[in-house]
Every structure is written in C-alpha cells, then in structure tokens.
Biopython code that builds the backbone (N, CA, C, O; Angstrom):
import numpy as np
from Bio.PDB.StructureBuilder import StructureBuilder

atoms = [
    (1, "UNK", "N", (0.838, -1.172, 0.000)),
    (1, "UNK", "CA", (0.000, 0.000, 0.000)),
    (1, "UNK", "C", (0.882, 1.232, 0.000)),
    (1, "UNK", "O", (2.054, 1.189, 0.372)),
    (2, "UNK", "N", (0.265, 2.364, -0.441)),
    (2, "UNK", "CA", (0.801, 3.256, -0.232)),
    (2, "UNK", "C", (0.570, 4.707, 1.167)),
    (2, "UNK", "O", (-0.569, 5.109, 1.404)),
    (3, "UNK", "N", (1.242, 5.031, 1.583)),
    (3, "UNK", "CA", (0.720, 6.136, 2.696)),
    (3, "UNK", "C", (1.170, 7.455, 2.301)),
    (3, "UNK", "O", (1.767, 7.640, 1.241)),
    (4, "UNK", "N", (0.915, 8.321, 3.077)),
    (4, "UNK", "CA", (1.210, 9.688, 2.564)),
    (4, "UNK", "C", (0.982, 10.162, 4.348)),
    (4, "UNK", "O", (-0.005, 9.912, 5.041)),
    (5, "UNK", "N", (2.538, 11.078, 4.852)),
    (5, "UNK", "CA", (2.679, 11.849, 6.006)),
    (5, "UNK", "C", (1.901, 12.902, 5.816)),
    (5, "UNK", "O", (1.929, 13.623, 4.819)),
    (6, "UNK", "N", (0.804, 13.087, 7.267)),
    (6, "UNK", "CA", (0.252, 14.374, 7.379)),
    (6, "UNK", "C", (0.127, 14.896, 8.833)),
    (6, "UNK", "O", (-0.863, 15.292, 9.448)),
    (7, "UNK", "N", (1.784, 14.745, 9.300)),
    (7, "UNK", "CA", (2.315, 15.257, 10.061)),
    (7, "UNK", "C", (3.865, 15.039, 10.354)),
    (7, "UNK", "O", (4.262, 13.955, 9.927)),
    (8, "UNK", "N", (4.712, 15.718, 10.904)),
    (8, "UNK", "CA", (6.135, 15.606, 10.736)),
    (8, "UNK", "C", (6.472, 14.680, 11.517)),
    (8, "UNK", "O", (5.797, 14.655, 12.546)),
    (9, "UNK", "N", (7.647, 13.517, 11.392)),
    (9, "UNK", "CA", (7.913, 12.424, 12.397)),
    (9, "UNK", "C", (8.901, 12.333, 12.181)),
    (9, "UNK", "O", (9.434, 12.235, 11.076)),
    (10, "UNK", "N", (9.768, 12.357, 14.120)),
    (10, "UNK", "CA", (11.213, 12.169, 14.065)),
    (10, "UNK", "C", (11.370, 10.705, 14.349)),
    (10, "UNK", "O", (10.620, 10.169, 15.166)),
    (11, "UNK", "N", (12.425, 9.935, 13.639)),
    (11, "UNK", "CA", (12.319, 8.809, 13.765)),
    (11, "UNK", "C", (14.315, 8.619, 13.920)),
    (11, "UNK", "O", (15.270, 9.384, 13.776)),
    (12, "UNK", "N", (14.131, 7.141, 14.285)),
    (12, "UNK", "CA", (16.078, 6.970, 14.915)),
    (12, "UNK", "C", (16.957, 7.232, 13.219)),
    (12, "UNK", "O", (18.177, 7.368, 13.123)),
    (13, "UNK", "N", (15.880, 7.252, 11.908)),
    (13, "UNK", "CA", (16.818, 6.986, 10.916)),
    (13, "UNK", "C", (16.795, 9.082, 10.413)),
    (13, "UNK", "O", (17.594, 9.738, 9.746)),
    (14, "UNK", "N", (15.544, 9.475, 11.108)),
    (14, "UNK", "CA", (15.976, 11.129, 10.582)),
    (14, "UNK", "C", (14.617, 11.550, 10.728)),
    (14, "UNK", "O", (13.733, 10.739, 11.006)),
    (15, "UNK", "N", (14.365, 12.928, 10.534)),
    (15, "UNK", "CA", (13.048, 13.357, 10.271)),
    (15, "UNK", "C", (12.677, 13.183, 9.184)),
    (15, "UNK", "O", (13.316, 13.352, 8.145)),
    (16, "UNK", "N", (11.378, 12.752, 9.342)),
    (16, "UNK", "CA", (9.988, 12.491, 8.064)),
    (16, "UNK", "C", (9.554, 14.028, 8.226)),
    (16, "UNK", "O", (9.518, 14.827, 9.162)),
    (17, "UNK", "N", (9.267, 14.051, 6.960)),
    (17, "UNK", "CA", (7.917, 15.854, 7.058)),
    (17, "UNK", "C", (6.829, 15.305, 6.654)),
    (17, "UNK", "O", (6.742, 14.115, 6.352)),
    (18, "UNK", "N", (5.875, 16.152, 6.611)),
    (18, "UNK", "CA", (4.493, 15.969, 6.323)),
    (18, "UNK", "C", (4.484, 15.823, 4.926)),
    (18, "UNK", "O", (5.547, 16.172, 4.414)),
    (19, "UNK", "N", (3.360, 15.293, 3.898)),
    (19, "UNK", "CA", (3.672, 15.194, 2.892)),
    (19, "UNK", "C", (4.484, 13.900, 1.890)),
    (19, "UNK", "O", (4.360, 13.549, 0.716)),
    (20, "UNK", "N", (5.023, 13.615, 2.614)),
    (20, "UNK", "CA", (5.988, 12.459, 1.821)),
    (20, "UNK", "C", (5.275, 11.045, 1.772)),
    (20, "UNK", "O", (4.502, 10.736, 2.680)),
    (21, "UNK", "N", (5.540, 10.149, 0.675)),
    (21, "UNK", "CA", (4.688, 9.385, 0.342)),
    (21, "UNK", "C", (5.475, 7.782, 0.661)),
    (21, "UNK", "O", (6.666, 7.564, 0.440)),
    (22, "UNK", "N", (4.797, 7.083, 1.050)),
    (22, "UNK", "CA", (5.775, 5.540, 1.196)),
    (22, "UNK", "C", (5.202, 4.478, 0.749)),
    (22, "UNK", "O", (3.981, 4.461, 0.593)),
    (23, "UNK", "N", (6.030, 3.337, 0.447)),
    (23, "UNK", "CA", (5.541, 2.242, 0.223)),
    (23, "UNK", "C", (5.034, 1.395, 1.957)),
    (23, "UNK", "O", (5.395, 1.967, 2.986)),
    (24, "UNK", "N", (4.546, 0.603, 2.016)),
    (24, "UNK", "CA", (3.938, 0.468, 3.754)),
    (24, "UNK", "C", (3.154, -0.746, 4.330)),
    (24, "UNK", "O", (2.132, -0.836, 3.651)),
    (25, "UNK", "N", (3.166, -1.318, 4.887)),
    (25, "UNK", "CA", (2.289, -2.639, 5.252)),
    (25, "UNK", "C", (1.586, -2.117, 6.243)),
    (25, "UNK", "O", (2.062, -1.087, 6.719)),
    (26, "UNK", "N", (0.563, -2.525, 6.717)),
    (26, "UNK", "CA", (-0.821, -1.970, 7.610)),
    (26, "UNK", "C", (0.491, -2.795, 8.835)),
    (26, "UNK", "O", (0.963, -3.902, 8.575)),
    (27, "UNK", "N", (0.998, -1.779, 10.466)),
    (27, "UNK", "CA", (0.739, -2.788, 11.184)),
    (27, "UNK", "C", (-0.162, -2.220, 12.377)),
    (27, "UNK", "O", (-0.973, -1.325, 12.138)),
    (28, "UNK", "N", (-0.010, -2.763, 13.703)),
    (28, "UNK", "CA", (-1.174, -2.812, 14.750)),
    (28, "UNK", "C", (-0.967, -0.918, 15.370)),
    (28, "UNK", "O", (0.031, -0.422, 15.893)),
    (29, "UNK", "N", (-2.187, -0.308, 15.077)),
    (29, "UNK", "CA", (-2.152, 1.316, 15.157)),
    (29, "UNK", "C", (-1.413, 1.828, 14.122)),
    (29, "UNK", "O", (-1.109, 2.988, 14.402)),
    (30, "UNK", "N", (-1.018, 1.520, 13.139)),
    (30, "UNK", "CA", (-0.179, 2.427, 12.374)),
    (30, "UNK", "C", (0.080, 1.662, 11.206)),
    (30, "UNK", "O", (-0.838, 1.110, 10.598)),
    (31, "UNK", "N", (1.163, 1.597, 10.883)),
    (31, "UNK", "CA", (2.072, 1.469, 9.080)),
    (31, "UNK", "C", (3.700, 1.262, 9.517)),
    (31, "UNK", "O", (4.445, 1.936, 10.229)),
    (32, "UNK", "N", (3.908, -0.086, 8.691)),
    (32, "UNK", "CA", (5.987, -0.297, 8.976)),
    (32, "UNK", "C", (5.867, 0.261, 7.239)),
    (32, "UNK", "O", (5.130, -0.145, 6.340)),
    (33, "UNK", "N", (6.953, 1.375, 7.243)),
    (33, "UNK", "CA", (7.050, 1.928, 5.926)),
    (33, "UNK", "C", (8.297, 0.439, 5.214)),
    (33, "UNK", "O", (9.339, 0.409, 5.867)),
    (34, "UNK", "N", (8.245, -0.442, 4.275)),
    (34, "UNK", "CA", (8.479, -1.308, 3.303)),
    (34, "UNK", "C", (9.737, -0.706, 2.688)),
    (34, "UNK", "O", (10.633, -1.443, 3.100)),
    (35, "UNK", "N", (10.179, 0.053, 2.073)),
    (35, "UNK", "CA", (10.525, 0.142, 1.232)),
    (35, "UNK", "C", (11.693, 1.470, 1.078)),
    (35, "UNK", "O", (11.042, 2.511, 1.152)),
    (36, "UNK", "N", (13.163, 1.774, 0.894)),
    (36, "UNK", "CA", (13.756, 3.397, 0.966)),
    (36, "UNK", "C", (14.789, 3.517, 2.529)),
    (36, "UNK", "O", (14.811, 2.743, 3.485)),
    (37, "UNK", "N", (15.304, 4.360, 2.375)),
    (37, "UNK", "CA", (15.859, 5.061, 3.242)),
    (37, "UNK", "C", (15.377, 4.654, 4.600)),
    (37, "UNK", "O", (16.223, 4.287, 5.415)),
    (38, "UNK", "N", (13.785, 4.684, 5.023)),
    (38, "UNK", "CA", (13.606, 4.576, 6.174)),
    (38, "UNK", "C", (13.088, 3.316, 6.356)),
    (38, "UNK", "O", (12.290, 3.290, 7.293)),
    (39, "UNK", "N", (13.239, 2.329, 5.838)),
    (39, "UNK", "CA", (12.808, 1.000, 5.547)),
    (39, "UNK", "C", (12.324, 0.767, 6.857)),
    (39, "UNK", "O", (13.009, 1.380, 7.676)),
    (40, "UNK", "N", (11.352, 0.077, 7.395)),
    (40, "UNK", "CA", (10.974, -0.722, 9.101)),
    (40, "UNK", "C", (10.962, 0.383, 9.787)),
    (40, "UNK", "O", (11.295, 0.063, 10.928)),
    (41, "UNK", "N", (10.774, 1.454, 9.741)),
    (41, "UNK", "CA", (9.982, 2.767, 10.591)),
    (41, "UNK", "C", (8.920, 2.634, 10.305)),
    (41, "UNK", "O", (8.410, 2.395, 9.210)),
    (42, "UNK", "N", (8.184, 2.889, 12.009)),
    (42, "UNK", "CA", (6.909, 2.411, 12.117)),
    (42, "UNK", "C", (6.197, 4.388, 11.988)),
    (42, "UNK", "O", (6.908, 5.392, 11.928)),
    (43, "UNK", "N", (5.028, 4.353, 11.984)),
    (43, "UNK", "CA", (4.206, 5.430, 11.273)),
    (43, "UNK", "C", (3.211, 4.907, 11.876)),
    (43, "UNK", "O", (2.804, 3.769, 11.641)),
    (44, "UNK", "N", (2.542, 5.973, 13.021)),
    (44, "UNK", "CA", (1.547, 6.054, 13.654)),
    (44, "UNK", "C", (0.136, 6.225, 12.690)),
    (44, "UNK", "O", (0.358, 6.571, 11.530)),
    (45, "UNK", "N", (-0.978, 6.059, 12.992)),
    (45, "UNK", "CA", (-1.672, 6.150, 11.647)),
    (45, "UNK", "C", (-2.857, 6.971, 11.671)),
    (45, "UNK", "O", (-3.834, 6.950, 10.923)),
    (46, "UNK", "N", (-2.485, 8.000, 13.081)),
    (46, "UNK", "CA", (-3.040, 9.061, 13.146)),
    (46, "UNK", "C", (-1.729, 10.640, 12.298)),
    (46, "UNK", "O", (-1.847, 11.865, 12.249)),
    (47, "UNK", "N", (-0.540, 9.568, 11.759)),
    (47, "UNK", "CA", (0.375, 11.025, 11.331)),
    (47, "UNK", "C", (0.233, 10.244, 9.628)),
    (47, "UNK", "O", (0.797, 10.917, 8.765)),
    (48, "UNK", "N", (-0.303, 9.215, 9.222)),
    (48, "UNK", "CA", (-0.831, 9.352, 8.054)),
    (48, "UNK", "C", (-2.039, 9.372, 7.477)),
    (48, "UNK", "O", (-3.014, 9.715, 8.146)),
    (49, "UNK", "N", (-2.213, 8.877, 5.662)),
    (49, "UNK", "CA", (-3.253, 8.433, 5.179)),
    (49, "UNK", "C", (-3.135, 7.411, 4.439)),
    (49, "UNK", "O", (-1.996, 7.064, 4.127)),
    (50, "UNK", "N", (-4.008, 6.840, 4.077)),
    (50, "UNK", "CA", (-3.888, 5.691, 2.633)),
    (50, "UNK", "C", (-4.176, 6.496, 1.297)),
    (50, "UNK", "O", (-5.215, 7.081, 0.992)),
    (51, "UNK", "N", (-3.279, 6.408, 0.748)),
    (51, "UNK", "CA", (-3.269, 6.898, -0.727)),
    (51, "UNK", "C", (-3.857, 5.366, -1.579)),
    (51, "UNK", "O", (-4.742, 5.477, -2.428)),
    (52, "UNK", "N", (-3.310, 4.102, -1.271)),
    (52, "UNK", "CA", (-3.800, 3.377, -2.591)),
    (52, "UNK", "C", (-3.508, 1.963, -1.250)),
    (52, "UNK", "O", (-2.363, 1.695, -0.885)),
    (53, "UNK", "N", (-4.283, 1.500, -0.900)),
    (53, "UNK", "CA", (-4.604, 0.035, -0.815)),
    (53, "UNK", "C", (-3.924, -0.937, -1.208)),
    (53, "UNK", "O", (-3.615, -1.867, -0.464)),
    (54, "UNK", "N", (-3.631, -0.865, -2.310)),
    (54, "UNK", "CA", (-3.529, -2.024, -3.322)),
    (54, "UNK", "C", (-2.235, -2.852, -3.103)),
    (54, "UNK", "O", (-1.300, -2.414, -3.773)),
    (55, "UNK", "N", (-1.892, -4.095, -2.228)),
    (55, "UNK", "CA", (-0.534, -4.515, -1.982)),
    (55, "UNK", "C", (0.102, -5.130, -2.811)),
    (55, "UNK", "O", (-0.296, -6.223, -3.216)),
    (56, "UNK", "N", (1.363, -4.500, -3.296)),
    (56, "UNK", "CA", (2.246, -4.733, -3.983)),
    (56, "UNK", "C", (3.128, -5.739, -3.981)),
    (56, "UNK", "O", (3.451, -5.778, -2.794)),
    (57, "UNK", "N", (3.740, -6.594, -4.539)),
    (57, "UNK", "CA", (5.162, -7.494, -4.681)),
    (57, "UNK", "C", (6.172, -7.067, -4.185)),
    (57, "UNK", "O", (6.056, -5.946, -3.690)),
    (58, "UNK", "N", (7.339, -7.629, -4.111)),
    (58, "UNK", "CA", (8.490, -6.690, -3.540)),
    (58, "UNK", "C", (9.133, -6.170, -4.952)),
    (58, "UNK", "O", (10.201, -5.559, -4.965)),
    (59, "UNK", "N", (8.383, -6.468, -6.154)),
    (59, "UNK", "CA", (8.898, -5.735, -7.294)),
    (59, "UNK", "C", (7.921, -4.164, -7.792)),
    (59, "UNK", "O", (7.973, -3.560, -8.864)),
    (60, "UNK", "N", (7.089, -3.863, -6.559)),
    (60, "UNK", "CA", (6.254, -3.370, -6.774)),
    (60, "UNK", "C", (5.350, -2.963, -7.396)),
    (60, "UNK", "O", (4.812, -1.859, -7.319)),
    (61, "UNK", "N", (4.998, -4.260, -8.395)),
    (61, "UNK", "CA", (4.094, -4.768, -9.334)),
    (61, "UNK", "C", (2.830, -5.520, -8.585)),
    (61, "UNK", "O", (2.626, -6.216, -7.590)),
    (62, "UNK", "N", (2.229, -5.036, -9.510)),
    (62, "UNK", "CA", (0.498, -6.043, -8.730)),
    (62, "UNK", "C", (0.663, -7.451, -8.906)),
    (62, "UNK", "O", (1.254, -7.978, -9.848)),
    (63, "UNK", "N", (-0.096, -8.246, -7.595)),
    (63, "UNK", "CA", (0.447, -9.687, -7.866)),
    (63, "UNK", "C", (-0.413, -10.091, -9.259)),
    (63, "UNK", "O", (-1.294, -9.420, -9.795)),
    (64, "UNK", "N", (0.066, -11.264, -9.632)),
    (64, "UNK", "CA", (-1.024, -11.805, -11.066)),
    (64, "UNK", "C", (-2.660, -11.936, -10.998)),
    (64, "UNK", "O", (-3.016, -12.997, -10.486)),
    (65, "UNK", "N", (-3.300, -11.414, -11.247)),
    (65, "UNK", "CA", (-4.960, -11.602, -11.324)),
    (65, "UNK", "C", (-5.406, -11.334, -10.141)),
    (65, "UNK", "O", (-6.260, -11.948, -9.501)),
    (66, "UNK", "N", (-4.403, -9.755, -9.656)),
    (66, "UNK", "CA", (-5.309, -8.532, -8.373)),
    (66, "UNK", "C", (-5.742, -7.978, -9.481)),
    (66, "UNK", "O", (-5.349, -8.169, -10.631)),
    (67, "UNK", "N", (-6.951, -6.962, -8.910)),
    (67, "UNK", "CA", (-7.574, -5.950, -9.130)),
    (67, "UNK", "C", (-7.070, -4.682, -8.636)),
    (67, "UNK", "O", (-6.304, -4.433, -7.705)),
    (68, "UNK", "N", (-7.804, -3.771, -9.652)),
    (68, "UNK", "CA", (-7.412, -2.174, -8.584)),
    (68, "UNK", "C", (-8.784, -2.058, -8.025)),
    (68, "UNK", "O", (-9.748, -2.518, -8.637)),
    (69, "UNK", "N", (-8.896, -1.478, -6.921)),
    (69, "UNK", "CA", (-10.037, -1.483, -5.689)),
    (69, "UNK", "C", (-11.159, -0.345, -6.287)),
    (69, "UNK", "O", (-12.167, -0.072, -5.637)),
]
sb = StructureBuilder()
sb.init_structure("model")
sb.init_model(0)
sb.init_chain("A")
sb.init_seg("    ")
for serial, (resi, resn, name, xyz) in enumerate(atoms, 1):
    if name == "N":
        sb.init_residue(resn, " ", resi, " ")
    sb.init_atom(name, np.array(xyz, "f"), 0.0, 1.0, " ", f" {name:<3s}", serial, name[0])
structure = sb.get_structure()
C-alpha cells in the first residue's frame, strides 16, 4: 500500500515531514514503511493516510490476477 505523512515524524533513521509518500504494510495502530531510506519505521496512523490500498510485490508490481479497488 501506499501512505502519505500528514504530520512531521522524528524517527532513529531522521526526520519524516508531512507530505511524503511511502511504500507500507498496515501494522497494529499504524504502518511499517516497506521500502527506501527509512525501511521498518513504524508510522503512527493518526500522522498518516492511505493513498492506494492495493498490496504490492516486492517488485512493486500487482500480484497476477489482483484488481485495482
């Protein structure tokens, strides 16, 4: 899935700003951002949103015969 920051978060790898978009797995209260620089930073999920649902491969391709939602 994808998330999008809509609030600033200091985290052990640096500050996040508001705005910035991640690749992300749903976890318990929040989002582990998947994917980049801040790979396994967790994201409260009152400081994001869901931009797109749709879970990706680790090639970040749709698996074979998903749908878009």
């Amino acid at each position: 899935m994808i998330i999008k920051t809509v609030k600033n978060i200091n985290s052990p790898a640096g500050s996040i700003v508001s705005g910035v978009s991640f690749r992300a797995q749903r976890e318990k209260n929040g989002y582990s951002i998947t994917f980049g620089e801040f790979k396994g930073q967790y994201i409260p999920a009152t400081s994001a949103i869901i931009i797109s649902d749709i879970v990706l491969d680790e090639d970040g391709k749709m698996p074979r015969g998903s749908r878009y939602a």
